[in-house]
C-alpha positions in Angstrom: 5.3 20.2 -16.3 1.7 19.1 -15.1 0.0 20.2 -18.2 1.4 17.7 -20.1 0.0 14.3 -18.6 -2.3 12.6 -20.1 -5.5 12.7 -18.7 -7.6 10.5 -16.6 -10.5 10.7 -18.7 -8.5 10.1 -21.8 -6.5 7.0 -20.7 -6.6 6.4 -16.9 -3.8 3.7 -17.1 -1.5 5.8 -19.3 -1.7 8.9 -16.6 -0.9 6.6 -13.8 2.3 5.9 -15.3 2.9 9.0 -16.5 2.6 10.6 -13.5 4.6 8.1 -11.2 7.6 8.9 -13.4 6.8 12.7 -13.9 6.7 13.3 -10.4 9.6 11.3 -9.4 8.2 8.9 -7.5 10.0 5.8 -9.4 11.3 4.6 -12.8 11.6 1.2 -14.7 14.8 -0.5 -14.2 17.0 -2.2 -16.5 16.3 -5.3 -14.6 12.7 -6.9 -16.4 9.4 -6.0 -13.8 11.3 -4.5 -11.3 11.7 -0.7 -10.4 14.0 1.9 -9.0 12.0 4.1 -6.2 13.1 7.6 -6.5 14.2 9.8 -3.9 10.7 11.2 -3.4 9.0 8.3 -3.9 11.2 6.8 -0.9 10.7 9.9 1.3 6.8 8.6 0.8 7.4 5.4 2.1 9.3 5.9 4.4 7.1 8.2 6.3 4.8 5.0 5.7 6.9 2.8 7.1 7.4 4.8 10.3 3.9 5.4 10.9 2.9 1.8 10.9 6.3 0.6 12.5 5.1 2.9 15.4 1.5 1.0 15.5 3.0 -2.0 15.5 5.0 -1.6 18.0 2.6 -0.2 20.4 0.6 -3.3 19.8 3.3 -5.3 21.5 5.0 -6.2 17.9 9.1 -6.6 17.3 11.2 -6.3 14.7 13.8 -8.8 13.4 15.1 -10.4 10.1 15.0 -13.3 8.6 17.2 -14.8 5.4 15.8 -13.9 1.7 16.6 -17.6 0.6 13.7 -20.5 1.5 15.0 -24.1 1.2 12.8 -25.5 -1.4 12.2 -28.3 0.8 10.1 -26.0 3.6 8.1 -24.2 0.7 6.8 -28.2 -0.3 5.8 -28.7 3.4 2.7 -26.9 3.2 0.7 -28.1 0.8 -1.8 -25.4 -0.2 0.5 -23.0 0.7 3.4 -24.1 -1.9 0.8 -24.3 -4.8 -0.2 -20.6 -4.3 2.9 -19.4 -5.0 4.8 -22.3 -7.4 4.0 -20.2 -10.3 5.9 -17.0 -8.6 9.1 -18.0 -7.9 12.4 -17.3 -8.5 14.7 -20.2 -7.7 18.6 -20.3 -7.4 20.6 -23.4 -8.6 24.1 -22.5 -8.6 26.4 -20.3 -6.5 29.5 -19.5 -8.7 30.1 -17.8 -12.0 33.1 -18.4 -14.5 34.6 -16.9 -17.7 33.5 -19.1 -21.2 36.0 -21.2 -22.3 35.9 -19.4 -25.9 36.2 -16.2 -24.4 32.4 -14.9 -25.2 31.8 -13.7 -21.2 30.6 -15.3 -18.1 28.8 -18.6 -17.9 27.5 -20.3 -15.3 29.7 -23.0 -13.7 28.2 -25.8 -13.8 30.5 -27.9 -11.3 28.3 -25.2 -8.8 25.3 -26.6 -8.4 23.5 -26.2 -5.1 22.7 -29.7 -3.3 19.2 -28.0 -2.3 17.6 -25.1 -5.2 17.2 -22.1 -2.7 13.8 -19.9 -3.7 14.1 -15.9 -3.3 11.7 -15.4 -0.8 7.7 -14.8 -2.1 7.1 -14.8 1.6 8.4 -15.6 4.8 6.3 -18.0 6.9 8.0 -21.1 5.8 11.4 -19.7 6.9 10.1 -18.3 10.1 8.0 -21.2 11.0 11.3 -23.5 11.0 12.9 -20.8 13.0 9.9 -21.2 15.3 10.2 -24.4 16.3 13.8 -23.4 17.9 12.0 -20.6 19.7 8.9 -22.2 21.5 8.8 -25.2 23.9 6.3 -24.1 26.4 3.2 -21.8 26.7 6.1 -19.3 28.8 7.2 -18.5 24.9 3.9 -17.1 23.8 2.9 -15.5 22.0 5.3 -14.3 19.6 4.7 -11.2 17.8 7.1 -11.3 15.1 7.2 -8.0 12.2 9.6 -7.5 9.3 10.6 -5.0 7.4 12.0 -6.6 3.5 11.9 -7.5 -0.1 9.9 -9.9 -1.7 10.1 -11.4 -5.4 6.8 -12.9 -7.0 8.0 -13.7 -10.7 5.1 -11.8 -12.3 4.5 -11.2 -15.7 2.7 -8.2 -16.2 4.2 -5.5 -14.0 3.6 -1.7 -13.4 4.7 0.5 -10.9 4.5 -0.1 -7.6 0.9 -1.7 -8.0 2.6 -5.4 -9.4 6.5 -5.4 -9.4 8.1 -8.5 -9.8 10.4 -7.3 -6.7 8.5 -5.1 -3.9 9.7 -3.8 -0.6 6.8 -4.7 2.4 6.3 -5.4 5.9 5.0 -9.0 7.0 4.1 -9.6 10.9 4.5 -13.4 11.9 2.6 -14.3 15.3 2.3 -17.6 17.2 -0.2 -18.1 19.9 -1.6 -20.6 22.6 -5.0 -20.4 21.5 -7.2 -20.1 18.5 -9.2 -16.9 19.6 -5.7 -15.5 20.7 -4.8 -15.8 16.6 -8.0 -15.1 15.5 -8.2 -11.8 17.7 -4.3 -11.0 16.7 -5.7 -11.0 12.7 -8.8 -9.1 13.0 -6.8 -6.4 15.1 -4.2 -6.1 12.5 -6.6 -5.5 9.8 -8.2 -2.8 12.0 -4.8 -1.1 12.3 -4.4 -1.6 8.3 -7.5 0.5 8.0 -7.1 2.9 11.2 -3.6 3.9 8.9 -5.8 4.2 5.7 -7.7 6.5 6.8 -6.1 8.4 9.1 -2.8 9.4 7.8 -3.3 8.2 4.0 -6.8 9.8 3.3 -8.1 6.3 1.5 -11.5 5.3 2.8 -11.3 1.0 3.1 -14.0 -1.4 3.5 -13.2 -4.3 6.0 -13.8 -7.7 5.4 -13.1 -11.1 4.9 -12.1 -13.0 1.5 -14.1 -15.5 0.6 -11.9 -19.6 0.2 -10.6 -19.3 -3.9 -9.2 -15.7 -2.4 -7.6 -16.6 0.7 -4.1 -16.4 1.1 -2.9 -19.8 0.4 -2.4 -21.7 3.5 -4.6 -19.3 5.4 -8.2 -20.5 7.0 -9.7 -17.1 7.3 -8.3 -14.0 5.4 -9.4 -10.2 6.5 -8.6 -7.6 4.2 -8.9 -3.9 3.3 -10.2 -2.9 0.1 -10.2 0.7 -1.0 -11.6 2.4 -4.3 -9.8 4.1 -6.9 -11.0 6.7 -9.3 -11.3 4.3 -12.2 -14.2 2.6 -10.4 -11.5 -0.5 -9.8 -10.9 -1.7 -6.4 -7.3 -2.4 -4.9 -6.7 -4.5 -2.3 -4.5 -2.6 0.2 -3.7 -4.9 2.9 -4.0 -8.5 4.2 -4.3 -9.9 7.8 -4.9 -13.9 8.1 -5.7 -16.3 10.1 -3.3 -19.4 9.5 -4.7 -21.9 12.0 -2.1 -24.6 13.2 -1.4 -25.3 9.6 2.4 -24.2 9.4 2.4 -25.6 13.0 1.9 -29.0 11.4 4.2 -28.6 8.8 6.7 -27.4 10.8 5.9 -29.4 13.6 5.9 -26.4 16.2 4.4 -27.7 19.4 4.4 -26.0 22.5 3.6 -27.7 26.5 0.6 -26.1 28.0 0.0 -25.2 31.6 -2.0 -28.7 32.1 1.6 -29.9 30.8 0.4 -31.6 27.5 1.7 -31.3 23.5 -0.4 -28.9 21.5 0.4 -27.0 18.0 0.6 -23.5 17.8 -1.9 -20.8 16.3 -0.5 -18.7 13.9 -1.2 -15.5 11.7 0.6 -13.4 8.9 -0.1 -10.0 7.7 1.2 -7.6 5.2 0.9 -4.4 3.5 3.4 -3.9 0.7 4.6 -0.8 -1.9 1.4 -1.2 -3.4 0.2 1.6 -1.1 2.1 3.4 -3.1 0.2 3.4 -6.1 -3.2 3.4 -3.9 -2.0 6.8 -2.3 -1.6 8.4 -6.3 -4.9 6.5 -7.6 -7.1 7.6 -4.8 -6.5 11.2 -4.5 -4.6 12.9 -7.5 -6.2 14.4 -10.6 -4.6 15.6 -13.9 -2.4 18.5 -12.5 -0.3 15.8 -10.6 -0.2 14.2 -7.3 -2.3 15.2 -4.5 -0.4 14.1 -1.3 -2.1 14.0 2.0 -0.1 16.4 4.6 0.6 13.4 7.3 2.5 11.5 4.2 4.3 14.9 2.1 7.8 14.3 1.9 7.3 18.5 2.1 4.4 19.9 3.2 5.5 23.4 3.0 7.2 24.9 0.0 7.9 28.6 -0.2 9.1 30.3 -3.6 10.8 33.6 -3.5 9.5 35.7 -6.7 12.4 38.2 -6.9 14.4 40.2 -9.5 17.9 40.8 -8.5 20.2 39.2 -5.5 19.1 42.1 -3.4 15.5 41.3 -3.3 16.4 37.8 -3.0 18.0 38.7 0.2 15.2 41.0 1.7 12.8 38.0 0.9 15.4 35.5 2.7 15.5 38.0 5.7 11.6 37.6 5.9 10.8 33.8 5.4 14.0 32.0 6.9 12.6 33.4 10.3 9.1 31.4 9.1 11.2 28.6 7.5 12.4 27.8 11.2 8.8 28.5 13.1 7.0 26.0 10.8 9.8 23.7 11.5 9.6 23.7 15.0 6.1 23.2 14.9 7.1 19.9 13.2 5.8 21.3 9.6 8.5 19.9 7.0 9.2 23.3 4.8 11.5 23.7 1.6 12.2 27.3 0.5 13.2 27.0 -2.8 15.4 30.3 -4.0 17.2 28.1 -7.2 18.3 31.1 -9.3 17.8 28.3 -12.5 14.3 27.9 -12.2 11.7 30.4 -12.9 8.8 30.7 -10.4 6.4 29.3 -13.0 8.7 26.2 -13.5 8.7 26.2 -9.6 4.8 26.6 -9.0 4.4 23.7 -11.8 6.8 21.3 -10.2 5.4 21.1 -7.0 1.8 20.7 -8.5 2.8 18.3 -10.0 4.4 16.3 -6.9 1.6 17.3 -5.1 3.1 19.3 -2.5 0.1 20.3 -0.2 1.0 23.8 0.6 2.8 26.3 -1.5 3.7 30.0 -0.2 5.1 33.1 -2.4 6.4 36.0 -1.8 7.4 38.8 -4.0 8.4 42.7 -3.7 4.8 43.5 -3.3 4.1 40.9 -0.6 7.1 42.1 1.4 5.6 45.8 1.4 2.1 44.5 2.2 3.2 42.3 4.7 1.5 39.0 3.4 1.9 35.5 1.6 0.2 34.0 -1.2 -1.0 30.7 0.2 -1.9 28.6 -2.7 -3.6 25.0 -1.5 -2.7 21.9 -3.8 -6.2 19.8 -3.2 -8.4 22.6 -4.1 -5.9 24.5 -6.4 -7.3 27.8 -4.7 -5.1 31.1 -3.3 -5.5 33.8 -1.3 -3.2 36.5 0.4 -3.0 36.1 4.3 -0.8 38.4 6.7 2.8 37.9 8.0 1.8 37.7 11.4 -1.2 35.0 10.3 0.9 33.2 8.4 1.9 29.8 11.0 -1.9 29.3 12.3 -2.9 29.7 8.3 -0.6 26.7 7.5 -1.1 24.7 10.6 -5.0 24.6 10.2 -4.6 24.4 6.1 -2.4 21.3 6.7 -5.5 20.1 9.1 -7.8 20.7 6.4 -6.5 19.6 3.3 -6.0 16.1 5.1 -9.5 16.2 6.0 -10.9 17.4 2.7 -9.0 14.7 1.0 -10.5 11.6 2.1 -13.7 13.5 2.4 -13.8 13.4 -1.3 -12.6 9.9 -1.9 -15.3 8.7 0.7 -18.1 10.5 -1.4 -16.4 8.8 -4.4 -16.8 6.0 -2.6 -20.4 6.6 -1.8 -21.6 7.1 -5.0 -20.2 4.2 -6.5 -20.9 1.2 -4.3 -24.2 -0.2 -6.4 -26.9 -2.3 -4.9 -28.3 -4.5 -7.9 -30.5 -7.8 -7.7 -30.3 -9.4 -11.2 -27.1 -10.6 -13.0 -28.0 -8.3 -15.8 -28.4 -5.2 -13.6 -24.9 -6.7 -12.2 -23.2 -7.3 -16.1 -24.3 -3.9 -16.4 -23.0 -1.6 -13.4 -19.6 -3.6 -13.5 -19.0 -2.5 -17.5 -20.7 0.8 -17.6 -20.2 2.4 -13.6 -18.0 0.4 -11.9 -17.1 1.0 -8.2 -18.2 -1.6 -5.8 -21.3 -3.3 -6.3 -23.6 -5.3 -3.8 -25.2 -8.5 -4.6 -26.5 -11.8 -3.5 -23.6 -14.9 -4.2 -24.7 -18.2 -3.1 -21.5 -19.2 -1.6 -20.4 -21.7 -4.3 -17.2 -21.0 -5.6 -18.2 -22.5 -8.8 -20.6 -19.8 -8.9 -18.0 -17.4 -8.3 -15.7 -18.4 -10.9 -18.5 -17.9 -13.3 -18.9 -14.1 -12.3 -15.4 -13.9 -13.2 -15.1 -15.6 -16.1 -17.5 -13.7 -17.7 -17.2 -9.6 -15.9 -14.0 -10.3 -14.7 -15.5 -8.6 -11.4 -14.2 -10.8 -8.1 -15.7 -11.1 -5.0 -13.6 -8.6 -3.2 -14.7 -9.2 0.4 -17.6 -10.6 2.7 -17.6 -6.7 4.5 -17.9 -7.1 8.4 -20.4 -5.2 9.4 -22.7 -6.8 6.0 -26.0 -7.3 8.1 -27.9 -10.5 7.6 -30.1 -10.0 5.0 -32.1 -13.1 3.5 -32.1 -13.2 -0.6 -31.3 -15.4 -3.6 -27.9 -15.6 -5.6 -28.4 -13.6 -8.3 -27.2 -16.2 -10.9 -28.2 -19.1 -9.7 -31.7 -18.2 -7.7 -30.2 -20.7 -4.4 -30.4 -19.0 -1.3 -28.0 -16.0 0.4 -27.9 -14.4 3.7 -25.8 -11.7 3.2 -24.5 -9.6 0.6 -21.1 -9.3 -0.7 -18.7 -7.0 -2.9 -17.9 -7.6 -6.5 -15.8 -5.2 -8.4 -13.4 -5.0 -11.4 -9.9 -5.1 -9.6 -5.7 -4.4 -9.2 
């Protein structure tokens, strides 16, 4: 099943798509740039979802809902913020449907026209912000720390899997505070726990930073981000935390009476990490076989394949690992023992290669008189035989390992392709021929910016935090920089 992908070498692109399908992780739909996420694909995210819900929560964050239609009168409230996403909406103007007159199918009745267009939410802070205003009336209601779970729709027009859907499932955190360094500290922790989840439990090493203005999140005045590396040299931005200032506050006209007793506007911030994490998880780690899944996301981390002839040494193998089966679990280890009699165990061994299942066990007649397991590790695509009575502390510390090993690799990836260059030519040339992440001098003009991308189509990707001062010139225009930033090629 594997062996037929296309290769990354060949066409990088092609076996990224190739694979999310192969390995059921999700399909086109029959509805244009949106997809269907696969059972497998969903066991993924959810194990996502509950990961981060959990560190949200112990950060003080709830959950609640909010409605997926937007008045198209609060997205025209704030200015910037409407103009970032005018171009992405989807916007309803009627609310019933009738049969044609002639009999040709159903039309849309035009007597039902809504009063007010209602936009399919592209994101939530307009609705939540009017909702604010209901909610606060004195500093005793701060702060707020607002997540939700939902669906978003950003009409776009070229679309592939997971990375840019026109429909995409995410989680956007809404806060409202008394003070500006309250906000300011409520964003930069967010990103931290963005990356702490990265790394940790997804095996994808991130740089943290902030966006420079023409990438900001529109309506945001400071934007801190996550970007991580994938093994086409292009970056992908994997998560968003930002600082909105008392911008929706004004809009919205949210004010809240302080201790002193006076009338002040609220700070607010957003964040968000979406499906895209998704594709970042396949981009960063797998390789031509099929996915590589870290252990702490596997929908099964465990798989066990009898290799048997006949029902009766099905049974003596069923005898021997059902026991294990049940051990692992209890150990919280998710395990599948596959005994399909219409599969083969090569069709077997190939399958969950190629969906990346971290640790694969198999037993036959031979292993049953020896005593052992062949313990086959997806990461390094090595075996060996370990004993019976071995067998649980083998898995447990494999499981450990592979996690470990994982973003080891995509950190020296990493490593090796962030690019320290001093000349726009040295620049043009790393960006077309190396890629990765490369570190130069910007002046801090955006018109100098848009000229880098106008002609490498490399972006600034973030200002990184801990970029140390470090006097030097722009290298396009020659003007004076004190730090360093990263450009790269990106999703």
């Amino acid at each position: 099943m594997g062996k037929n992908l296309t290769s990354r070498a060949e066409d990088y692109s092609k076996w990224y798509n190739e694979l999310v399908v192969k390995s059921d992780l999700a399909e086109n739909s029959g509805v244009r740039g949106c997809m269907v996420i696969k059972p497998y694909g969903y066991a993924i995210w959810e194990k996502m979802q509950a990961q981060l819900d959990k560190m949200f929560k112990e950060t003080g964050h709830e959950n609640a809902y909010f409605p997926l239609f937007i008045p198209k009168s609060y997205l025209s409230k704030e200015a910037s913020h409407v103009e970032g996403f005018a171009k992405e909406c989807a916007v309803v103007t009627h609310y019933r449907l009738k049969n044609a007159e002639d009999g040709s199918g159903i039309v849309v009745d035009e007597d039902a026209k809504l009063e007010e267009e209602l936009i399919v939410r592209p994101t939530s802070e307009t609705i939540i912000w009017d909702t604010y205003r209901k909610w606060i009336q004195s500093y005793r209601d701060l702060p707020i720390l607002v997540n939700q779970w939902a669906n978003v729709v950003r009409w776009e027009m070229r679309t592939r899997l997971f990375l840019r859907t026109a429909e995409f499932l995410w989680q956007e955190g809404h806060t409202a505070h008394a003070t500006k360094e309250e906000a300011l500290e409520e964003a930069e922790q967010m990103m931290h726990v963005y990356a702490e989840f990265a790394e940790s439990y997804m095996g994808v090493p991130v740089i943290k930073g902030t966006k420079t203005e023409s990438e900001r999140f529109a309506g945001a005045e400071e934007t801190y981000c996550i970007e991580a590396l994938m093994q086409d040299g292009k970056a992908l931005q994997a998560g968003t935390s930002h600082f909105l200032g008392q911008n929706f506050a004004k809009a919205f006209d949210v004010k809240f009476a302080t201790k002193e007793g006076n009338q002040e506007y609220v700070w607010a911030t957003s964040w968000g990490v979406s499906t895209r994490l998704m594709g970042a998880l396949v981009m960063t780690h797998s390789d031509d076989n099929g996915l590589v899944l870290p252990p702490k996301l596997a929908p099964i981390q465990v798989v066990i394949v009898p290799i048997y002839k006949g029902l009766d040494q099905l049974d003596a193998i069923s005898e021997k690992v059902e026991p294990l089966v049940k051990e692992l679990r209890s150990k919280g280890i998710s395990v599948k023992y596959d005994k399909r009699d219409t599969h083969k165990p090569g069709f077997k061994f190939n399958e969950y290669e190629l969906k990346g299942v971290p640790v694969r066990l198999a037993v036959g007649q031979r292993d049953l008189e020896n005593g052992t397991y062949e313990v086959a590790r997806r990461d390094t695509l090595t075996k060996e035989s370990v004993k019976a009575e071995e067998i649980v502390e083998k898995v447990s510390s494999l499981l450990e390992d592979i996690q470990e090993n994982i973003y080891n690799k995509a950190l020296a990836f990493r490593k090796e392709h962030i690019t320290e260059v001093d000349s726009y030519d040295d620049f043009k040339k790393v960006i077309e021929e190396k890629g990765g992440f490369v570190s130069a001098h910007w002046d801090g003009a955006p018109e100098t910016e848009d000229k880098i991308k106008e002609e490498t189509k490399a972006t600034i990707r973030c200002i990184p935090l801990d970029a140390k001062k470090e006097e030097g010139k722009c290298m396009v225009t020659g003007k004076p920089s004190a730090r360093r930033v990263l450009f790269a090629k990106a999703y």
